[in-house]
KEROMAR-551255 format. One record per atom (N, C-alpha, C): residue in one letter; y, x, z. Coordinates in steps of 0.2 Angstrom, whole numbers, padded with zeros to 4 digits, always signed. Example, Ala and Ser with C-alpha at 12.3 -4.5 7.8 and 13.67 -1.06 7.14 Angstrom:
<recs>
A-0028+0066+0039/A-0022+0062+0039/A-0016+0066+0039/S-0011+0064+0035/S-0005+0068+0036/S+0000+0064+0039/
</recs>
This chain:
<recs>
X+0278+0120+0566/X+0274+0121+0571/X+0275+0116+0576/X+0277+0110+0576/X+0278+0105+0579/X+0271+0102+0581/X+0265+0101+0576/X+0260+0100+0580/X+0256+0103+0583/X+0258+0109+0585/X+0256+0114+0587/X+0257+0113+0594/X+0252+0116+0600/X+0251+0117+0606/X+0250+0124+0607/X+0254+0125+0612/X+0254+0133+0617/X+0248+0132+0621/X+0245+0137+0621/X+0240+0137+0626/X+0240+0146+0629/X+0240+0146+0634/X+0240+0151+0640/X+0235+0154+0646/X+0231+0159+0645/X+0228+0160+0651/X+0232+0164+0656/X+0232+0160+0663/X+0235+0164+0669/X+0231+0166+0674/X+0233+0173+0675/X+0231+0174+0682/X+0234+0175+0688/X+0231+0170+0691/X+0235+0167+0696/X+0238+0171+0703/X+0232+0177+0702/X+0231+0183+0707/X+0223+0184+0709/X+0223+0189+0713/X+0215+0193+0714/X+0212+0187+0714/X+0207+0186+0708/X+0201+0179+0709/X+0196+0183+0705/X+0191+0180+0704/X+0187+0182+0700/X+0186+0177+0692/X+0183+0181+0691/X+0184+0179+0682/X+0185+0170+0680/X+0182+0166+0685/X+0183+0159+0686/X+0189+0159+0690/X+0193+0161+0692/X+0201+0159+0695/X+0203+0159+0689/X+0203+0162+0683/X+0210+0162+0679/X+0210+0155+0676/X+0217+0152+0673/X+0217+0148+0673/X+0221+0148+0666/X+0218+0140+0664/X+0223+0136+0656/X+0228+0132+0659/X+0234+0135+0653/X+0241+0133+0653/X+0242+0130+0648/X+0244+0124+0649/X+0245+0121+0639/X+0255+0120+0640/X+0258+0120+0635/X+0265+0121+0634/X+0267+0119+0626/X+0272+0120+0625/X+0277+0122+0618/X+0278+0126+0616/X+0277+0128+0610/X+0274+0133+0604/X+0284+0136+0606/X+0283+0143+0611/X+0290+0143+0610/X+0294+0146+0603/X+0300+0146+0604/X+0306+0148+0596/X+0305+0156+0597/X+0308+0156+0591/X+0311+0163+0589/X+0318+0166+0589/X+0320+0170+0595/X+0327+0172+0594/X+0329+0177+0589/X+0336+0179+0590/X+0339+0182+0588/X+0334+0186+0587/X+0330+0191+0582/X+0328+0199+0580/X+0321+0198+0583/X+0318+0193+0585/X+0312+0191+0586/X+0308+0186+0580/X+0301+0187+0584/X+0295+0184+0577/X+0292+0178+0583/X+0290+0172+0580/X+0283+0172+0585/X+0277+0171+0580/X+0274+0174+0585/X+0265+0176+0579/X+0260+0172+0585/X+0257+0169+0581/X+0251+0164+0580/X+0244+0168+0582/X+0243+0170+0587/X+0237+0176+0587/X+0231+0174+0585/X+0228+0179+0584/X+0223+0175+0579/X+0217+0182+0583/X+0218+0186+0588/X+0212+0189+0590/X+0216+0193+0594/X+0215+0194+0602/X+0217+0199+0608/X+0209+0200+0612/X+0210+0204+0617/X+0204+0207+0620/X+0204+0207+0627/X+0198+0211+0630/X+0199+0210+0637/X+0198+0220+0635/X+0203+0223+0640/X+0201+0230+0639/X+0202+0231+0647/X+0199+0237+0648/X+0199+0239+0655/X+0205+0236+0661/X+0211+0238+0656/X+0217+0235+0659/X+0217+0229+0662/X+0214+0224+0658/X+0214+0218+0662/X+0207+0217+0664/X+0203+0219+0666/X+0198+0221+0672/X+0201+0223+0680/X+0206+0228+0678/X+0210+0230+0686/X+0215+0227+0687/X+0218+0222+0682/X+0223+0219+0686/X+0221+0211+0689/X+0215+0210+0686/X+0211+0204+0688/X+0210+0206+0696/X+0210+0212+0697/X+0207+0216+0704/X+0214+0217+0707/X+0220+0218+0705/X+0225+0219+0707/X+0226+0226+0708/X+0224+0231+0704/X+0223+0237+0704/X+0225+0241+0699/X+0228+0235+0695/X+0232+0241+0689/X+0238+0245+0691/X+0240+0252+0690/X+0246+0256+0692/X+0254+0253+0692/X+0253+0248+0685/X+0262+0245+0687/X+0261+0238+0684/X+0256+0232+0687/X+0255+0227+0682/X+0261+0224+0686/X+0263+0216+0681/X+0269+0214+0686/X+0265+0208+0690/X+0271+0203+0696/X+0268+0202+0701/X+0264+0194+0698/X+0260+0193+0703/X+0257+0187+0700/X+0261+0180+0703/X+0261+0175+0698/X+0254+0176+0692/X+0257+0177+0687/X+0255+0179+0682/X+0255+0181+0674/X+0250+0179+0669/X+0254+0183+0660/X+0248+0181+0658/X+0247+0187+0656/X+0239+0190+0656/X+0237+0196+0655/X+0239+0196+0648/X+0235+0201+0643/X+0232+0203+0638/X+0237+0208+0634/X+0233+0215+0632/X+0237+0220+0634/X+0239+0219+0624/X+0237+0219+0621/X+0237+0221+0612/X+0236+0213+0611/X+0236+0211+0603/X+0237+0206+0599/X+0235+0208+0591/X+0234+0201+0588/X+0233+0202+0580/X+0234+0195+0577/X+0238+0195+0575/X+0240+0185+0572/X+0246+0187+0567/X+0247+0183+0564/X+0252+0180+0559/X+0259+0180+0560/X+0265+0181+0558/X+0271+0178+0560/X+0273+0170+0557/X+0274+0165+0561/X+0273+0161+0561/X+0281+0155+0560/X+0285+0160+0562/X+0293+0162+0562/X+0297+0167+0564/X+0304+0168+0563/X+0305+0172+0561/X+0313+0170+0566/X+0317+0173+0570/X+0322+0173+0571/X+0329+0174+0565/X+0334+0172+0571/X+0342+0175+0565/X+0339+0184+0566/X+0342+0188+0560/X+0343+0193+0557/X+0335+0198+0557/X+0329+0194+0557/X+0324+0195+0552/X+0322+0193+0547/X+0320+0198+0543/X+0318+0196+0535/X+0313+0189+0536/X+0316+0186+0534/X+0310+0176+0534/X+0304+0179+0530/X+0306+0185+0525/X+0300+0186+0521/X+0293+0190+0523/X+0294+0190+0533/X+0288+0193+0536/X+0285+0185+0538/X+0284+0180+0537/X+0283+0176+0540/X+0275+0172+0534/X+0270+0173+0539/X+0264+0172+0536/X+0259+0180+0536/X+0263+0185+0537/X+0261+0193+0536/X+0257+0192+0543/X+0250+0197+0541/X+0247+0197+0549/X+0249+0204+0551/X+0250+0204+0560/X+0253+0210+0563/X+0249+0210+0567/X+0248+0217+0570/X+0247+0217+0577/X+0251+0223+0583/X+0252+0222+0589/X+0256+0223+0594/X+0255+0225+0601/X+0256+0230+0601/X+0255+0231+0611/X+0261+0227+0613/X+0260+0224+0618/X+0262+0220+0622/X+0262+0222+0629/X+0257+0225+0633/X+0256+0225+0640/X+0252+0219+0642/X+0258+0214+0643/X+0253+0207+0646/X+0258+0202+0643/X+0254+0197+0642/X+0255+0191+0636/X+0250+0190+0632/X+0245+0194+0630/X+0242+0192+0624/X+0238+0187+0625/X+0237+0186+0629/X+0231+0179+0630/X+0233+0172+0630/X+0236+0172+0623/X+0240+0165+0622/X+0238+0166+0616/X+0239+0158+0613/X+0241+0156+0608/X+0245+0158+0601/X+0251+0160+0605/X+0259+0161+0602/X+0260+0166+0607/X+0264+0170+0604/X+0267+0176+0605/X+0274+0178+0606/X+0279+0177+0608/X+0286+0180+0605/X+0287+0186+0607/X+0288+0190+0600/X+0289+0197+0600/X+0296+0200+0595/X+0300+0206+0601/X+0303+0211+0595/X+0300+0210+0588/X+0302+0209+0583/X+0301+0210+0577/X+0301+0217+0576/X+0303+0224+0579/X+0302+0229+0578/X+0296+0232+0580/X+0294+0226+0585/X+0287+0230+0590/X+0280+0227+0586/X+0281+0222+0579/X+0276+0220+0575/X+0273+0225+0570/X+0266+0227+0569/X+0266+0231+0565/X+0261+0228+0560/X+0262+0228+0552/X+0259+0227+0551/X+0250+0230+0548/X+0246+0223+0548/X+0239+0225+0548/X+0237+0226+0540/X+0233+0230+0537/X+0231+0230+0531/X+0225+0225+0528/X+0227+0225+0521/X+0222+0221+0519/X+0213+0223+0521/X+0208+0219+0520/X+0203+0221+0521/X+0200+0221+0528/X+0207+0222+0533/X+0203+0220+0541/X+0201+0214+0544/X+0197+0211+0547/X+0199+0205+0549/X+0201+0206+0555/X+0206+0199+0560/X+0210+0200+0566/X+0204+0204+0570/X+0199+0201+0571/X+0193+0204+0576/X+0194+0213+0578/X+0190+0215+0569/X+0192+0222+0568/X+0198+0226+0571/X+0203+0223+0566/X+0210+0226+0568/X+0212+0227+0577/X+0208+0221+0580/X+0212+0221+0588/X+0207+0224+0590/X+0202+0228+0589/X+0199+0230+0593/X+0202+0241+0593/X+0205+0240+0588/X+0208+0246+0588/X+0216+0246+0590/X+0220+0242+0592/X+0226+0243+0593/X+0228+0246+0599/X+0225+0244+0606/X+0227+0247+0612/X+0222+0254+0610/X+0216+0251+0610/X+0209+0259+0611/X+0213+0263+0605/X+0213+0261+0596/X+0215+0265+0593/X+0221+0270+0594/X+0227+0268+0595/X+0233+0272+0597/X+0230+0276+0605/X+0227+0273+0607/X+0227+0279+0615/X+0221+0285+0610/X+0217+0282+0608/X+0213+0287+0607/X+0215+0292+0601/X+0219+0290+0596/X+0224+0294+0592/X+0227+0298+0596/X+0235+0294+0600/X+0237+0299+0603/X+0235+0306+0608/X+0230+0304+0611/X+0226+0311+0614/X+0222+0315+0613/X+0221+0313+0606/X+0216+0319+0602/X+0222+0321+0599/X+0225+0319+0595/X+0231+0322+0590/X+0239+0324+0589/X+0239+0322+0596/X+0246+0322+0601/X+0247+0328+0606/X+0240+0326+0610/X+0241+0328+0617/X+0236+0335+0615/X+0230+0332+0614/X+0226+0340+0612/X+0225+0342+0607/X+0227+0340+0600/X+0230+0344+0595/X+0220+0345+0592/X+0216+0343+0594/X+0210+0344+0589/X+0209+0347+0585/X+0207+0353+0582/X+0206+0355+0576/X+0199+0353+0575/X+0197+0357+0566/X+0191+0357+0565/X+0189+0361+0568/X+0180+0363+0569/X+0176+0367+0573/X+0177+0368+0580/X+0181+0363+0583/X+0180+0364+0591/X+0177+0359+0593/X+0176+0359+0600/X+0171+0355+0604/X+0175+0350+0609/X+0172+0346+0609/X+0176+0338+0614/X+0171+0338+0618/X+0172+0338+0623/X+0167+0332+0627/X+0173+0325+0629/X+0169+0318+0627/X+0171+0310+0630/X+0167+0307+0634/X+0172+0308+0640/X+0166+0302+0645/X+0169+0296+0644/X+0163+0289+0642/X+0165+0286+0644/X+0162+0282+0634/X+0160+0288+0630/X+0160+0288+0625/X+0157+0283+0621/X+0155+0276+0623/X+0151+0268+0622/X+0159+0264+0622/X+0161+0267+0626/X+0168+0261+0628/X+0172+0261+0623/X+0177+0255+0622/X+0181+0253+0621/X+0188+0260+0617/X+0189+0262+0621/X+0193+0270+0617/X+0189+0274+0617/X+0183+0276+0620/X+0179+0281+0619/X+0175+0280+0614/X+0174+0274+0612/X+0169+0276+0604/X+0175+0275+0598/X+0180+0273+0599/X+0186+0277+0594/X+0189+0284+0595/X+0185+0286+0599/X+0191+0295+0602/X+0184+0299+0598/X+0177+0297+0599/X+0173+0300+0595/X+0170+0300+0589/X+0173+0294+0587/X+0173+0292+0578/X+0179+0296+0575/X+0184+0298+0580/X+0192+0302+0575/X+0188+0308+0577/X+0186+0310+0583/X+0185+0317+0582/X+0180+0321+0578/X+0177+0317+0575/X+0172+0318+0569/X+0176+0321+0564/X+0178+0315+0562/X+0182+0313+0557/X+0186+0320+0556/X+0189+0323+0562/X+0194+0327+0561/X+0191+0336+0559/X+0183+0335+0562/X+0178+0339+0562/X+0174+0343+0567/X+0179+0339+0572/X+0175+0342+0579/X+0169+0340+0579/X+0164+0345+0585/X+0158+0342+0588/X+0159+0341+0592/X+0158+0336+0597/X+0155+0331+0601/X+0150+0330+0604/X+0152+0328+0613/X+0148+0328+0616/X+0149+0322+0623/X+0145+0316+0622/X+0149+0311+0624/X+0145+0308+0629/X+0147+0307+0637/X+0145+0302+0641/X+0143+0295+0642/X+0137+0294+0642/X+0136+0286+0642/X+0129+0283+0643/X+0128+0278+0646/X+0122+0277+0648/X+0116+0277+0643/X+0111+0278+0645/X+0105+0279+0643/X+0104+0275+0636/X+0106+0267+0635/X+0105+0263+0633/X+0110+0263+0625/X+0114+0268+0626/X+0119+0269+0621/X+0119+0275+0616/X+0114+0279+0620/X+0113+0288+0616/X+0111+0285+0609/X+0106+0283+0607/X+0103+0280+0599/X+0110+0279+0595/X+0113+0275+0598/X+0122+0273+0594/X+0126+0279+0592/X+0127+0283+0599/X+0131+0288+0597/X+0128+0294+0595/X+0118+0295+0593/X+0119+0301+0590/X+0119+0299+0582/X+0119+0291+0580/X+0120+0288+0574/X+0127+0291+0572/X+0133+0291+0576/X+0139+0295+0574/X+0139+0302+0575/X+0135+0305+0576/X+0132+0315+0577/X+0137+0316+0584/X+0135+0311+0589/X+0139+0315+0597/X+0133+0316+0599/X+0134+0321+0604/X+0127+0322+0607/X+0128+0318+0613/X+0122+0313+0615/X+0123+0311+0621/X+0122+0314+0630/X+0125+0311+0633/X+0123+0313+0640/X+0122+0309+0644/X+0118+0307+0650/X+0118+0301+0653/X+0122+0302+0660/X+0125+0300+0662/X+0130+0299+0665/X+0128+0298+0671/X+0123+0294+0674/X+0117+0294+0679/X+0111+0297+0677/X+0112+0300+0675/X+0106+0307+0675/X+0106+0315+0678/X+0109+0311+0682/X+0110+0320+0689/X+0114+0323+0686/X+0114+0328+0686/X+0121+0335+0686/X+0126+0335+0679/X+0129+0330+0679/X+0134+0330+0673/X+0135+0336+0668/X+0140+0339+0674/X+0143+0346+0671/X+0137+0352+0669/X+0131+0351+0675/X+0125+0357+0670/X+0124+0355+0663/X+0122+0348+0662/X+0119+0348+0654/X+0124+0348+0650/X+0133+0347+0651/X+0137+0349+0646/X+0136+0355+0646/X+0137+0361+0651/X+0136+0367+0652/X+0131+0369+0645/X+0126+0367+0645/X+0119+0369+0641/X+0122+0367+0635/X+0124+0363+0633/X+0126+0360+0628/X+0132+0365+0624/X+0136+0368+0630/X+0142+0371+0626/X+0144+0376+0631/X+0140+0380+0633/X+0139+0388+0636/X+0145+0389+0638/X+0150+0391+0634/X+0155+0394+0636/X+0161+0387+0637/X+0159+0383+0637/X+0166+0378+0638/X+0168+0374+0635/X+0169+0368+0635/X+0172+0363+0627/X+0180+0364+0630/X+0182+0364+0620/X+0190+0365+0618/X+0192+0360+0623/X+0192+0353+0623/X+0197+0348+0625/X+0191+0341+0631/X+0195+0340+0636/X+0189+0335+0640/X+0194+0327+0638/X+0190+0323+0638/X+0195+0316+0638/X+0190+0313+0644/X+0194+0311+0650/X+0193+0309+0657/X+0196+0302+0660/X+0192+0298+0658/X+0194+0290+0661/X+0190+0288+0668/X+0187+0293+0670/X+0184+0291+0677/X+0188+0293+0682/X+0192+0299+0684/X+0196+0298+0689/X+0189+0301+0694/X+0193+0303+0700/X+0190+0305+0706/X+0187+0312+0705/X+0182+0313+0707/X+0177+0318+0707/X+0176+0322+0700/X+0176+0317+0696/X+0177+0319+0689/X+0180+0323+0684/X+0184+0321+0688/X+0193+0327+0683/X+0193+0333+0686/X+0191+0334+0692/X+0187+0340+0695/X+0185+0341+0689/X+0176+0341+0690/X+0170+0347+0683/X+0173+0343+0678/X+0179+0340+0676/X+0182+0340+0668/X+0185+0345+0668/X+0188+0349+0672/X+0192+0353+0673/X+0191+0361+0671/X+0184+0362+0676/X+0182+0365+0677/X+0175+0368+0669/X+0176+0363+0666/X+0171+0362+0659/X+0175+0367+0654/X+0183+0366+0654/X+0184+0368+0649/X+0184+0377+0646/X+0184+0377+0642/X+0184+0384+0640/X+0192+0388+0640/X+0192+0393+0639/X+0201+0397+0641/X+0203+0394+0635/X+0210+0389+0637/X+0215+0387+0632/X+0213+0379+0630/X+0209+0378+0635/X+0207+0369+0634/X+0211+0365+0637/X+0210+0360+0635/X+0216+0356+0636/X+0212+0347+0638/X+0213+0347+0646/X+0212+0340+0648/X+0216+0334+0649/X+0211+0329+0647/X+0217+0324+0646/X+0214+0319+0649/X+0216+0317+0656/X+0216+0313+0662/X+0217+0304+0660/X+0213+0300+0658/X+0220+0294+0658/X+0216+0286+0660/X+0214+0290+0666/X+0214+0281+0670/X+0210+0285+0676/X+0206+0280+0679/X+0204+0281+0686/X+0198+0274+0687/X+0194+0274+0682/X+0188+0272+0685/X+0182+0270+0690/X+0182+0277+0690/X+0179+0275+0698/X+0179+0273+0706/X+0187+0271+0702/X+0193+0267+0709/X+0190+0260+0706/X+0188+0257+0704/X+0190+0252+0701/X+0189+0244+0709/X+0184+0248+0711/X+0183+0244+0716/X+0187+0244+0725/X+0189+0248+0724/X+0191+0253+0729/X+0199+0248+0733/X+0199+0249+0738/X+0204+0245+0740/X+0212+0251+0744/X+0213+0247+0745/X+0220+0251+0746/X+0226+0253+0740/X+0228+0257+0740/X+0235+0259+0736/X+0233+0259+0728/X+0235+0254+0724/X+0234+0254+0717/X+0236+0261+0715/X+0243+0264+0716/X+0244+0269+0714/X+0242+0276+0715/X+0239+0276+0722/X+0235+0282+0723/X+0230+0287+0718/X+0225+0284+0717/X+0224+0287+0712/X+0225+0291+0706/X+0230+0288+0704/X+0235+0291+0700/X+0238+0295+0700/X+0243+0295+0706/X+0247+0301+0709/X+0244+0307+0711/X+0235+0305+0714/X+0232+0312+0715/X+0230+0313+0711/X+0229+0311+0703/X+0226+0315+0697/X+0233+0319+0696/X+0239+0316+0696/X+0245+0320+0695/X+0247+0325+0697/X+0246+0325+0703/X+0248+0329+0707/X+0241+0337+0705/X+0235+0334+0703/X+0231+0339+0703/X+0233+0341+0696/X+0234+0339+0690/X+0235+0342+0687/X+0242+0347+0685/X+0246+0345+0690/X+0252+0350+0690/X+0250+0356+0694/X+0245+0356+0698/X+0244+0363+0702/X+0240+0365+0695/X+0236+0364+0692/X+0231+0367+0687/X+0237+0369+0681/X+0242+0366+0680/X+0246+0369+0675/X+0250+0377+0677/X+0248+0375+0685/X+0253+0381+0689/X+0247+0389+0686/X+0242+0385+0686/X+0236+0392+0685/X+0239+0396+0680/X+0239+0405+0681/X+0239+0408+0674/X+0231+0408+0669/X+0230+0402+0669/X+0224+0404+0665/X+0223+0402+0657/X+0227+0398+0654/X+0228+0397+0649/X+0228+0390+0645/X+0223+0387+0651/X+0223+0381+0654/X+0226+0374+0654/X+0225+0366+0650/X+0229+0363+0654/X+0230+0358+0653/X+0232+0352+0658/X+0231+0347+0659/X+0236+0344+0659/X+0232+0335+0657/X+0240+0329+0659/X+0237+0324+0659/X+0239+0318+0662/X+0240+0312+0661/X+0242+0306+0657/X+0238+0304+0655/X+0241+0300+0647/X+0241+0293+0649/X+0246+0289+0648/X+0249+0283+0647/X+0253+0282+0639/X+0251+0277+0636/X+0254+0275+0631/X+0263+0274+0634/X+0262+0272+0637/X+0271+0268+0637/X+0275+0277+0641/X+0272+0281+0643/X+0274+0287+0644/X+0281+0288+0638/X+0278+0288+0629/X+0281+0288+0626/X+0290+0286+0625/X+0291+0281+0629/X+0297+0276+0630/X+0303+0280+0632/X+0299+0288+0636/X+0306+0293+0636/X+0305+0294+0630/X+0305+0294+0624/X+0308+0297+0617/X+0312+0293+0616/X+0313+0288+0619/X+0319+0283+0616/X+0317+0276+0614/X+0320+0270+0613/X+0314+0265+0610/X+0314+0265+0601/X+0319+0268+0600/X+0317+0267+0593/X+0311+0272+0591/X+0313+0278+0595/X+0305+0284+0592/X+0301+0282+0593/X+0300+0278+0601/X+0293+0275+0603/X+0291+0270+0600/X+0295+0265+0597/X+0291+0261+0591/X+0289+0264+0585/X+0293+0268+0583/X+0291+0272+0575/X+0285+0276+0577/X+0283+0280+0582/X+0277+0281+0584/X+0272+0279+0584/X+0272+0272+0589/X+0267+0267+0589/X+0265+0266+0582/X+0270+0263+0577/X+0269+0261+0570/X+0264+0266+0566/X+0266+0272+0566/X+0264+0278+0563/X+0257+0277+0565/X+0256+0279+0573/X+0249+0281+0574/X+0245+0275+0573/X+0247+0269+0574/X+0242+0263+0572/X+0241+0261+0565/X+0245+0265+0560/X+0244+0263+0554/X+0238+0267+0553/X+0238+0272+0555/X+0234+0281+0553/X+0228+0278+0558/X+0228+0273+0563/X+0220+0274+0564/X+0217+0265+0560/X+0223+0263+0557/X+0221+0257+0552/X+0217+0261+0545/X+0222+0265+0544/X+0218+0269+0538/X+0213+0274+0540/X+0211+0276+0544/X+0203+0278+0548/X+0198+0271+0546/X+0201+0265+0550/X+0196+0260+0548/X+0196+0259+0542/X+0200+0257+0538/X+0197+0256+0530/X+0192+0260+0528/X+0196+0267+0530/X+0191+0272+0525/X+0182+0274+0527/X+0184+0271+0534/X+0176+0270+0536/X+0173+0275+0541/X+0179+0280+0545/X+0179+0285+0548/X+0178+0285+0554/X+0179+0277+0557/X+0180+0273+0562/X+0177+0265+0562/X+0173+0265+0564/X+0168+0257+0565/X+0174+0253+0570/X+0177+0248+0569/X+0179+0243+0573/X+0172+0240+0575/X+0171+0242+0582/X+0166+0238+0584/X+0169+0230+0589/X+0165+0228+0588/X+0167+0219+0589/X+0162+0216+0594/X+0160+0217+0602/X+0156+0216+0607/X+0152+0210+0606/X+0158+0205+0603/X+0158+0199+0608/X+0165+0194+0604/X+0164+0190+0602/X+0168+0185+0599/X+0170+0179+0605/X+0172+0178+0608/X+0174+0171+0611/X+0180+0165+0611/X+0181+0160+0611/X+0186+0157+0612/X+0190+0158+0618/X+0196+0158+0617/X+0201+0162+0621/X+0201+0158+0627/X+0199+0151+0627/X+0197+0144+0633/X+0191+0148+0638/X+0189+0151+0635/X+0183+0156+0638/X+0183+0162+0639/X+0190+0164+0643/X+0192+0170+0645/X+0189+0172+0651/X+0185+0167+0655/X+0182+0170+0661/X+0175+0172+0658/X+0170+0171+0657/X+0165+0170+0651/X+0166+0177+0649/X+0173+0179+0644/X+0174+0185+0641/X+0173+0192+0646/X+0178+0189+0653/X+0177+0195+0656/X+0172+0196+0659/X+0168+0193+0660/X+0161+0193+0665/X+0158+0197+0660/X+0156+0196+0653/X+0153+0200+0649/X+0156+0209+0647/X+0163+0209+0649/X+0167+0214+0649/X+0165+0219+0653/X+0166+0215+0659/X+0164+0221+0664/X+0157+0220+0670/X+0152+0219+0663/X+0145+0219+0663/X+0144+0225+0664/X+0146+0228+0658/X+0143+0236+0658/X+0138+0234+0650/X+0135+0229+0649/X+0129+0231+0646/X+0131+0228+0638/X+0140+0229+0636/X+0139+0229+0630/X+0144+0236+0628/X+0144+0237+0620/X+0149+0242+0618/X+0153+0240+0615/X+0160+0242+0613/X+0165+0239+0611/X+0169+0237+0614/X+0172+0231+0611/X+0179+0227+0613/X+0177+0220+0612/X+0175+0219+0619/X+0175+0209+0620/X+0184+0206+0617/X+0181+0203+0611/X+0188+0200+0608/X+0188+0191+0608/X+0195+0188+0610/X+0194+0181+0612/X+0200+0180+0605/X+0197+0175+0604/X+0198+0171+0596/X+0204+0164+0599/X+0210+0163+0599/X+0212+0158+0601/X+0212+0151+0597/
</recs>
């Protein structure tokens, strides 16, 4: 790796998508139980939308290098790693780091990618797939013949939370602007336009007495009639805050009053019930369960894409040099998928 260049996007703090900035450096080593992987495809997901705004719930202090997941090669291999992972392609939550070149990561927290994906594909399921596995399969338990509603159903985890719910048998009824209904009743969600007046009456008509399970990444007003959508013994799953996005004051507020409203709703005797979801929540099980989890659930939504149950959708290919570029078309609004940068 010697003629090889580290290259880095930083953000330096609240700027807009022309603030971030290129870092060039040395391809760092590999320690002790560590790999360094060569990325070969990361993304822009919501997350780093709101920390570019300074808005994420626990991002750290700036500056930093964003990027929440990764997909690239093991390139080296530290003492007490098998050398024979070295050239294997993997991919990885991270939090923040992805938007590099080079990577150094636990070798435990590497997973690896199956034949037949390419990095594009694969990365566009490792943050969205695992959040959107865990809350269908985890948290709400999906059966066949129940009913979902997903807001937000075009995006990034929302068109992988409605492609597994298919898959698993439910019917579906998904949120999302006008422009995107033709897409998703190609995958049998019924659409609803999100800007088209009264949300919760046209779920209402939709499904009379209530859908089994809500998936709610708008936050505010919304987690209200998700709440109030569900049928006896529904199960709402809370996990972001949207339409704070722009909103000034406390990063964590938000959050705290989606938590807080969700614990009086557990207090209900109705049968009812709610939570908020964060992947790294899982770290109470321990670190060794929470990596074997990760491993597990993203293998399980790597074999969804093979088997074709799940479209890796691919926005937008970019060079990683043109990560301000990526996010402007991220958080356009007017693509579907997962904006992927190519280092």
């Amino acid at each position: 790796m010697s003629d090889e260049r580290l290259l880095q996007v930083v953000l330096p703090g609240v700027v807009a998508p022309e603030g971030l900035q290129l870092r060039y450096g040395t391809v760092p080593q590999a320690g002790p139980g560590r790999v360094v992987v060569a990325v070969e495809a990361t993304g822009v997901s919501f997350a780093e939308q709101q920390m570019r705004r300074g808005r994420y719930y626990d991002q750290p202090r700036f500056p930093f290098v964003p990027g929440y997941d990764l997909v690239g090669r093991v390139r080296a291999t530290g003492a007490g790693v098998d050398p024979g992972l070295t050239g294997t392609r993997v991919a990885a939550l991270v939090k923040v780091g992805g938007w590099a070149s080079h990577v150094v990561l636990d070798a435990a927290d590497a997973v690896p990618v199956p034949d037949g994906l390419t990095p594009a594909e694969a990365e566009t399921v490792v943050l969205n797939g695992i959040t959107a596995w865990q809350m269908l399969h985890r948290r709400a338990r999906v059966r066949a013949g129940q009913t979902v509603l997903v807001h937000g159903a075009s995006g990034g985890v929302g068109s992988v939370l409605v492609q597994l719910a298919r898959a698993a048998g439910a019917s579906v009824i998904g949120t999302a602007s006008a422009r995107h209904h033709d897409a998703l009743r190609e995958l049998g969600v019924a659409p609803v336009d999100y800007r088209g007046g009264d949300v919760p009456a046209r779920v209402r008509e939709l499904a009379p007495g209530g859908v089994d399970a809500v998936f709610d990444h708008v936050g505010g007003r919304s987690v209200t009639d998700s709440w109030h959508l569900l049928a006896p013994g529904g199960t709402l799953i809370a996990y972001g805050s949207a339409s704070t996005r722009d909103d000034s004051g406390s990063k964590q507020w938000p959050v705290l009053r989606i938590l807080a409203r969700t614990w009086l709703w557990n207090a209900l005797p109705n049968g009812r019930r709610a939570s908020f979801y964060n992947v790294w929540a899982g770290r109470a099980l321990g670190r060794d369960r929470f990596r074997a989890r990760l491993r597990s659930d993203l293998t399980e939504v790597f074999g969804a894409v093979r088997r074709g149950e799940v479209t890796a959708r691919v926005a937008a290919r970019l060079p990683l040099a043109d990560a301000a570029e990526a996010v402007r078309l991220a958080e356009s609004g007017t693509v579907g998928g997962k904006v992927v940068l190519i280092p």
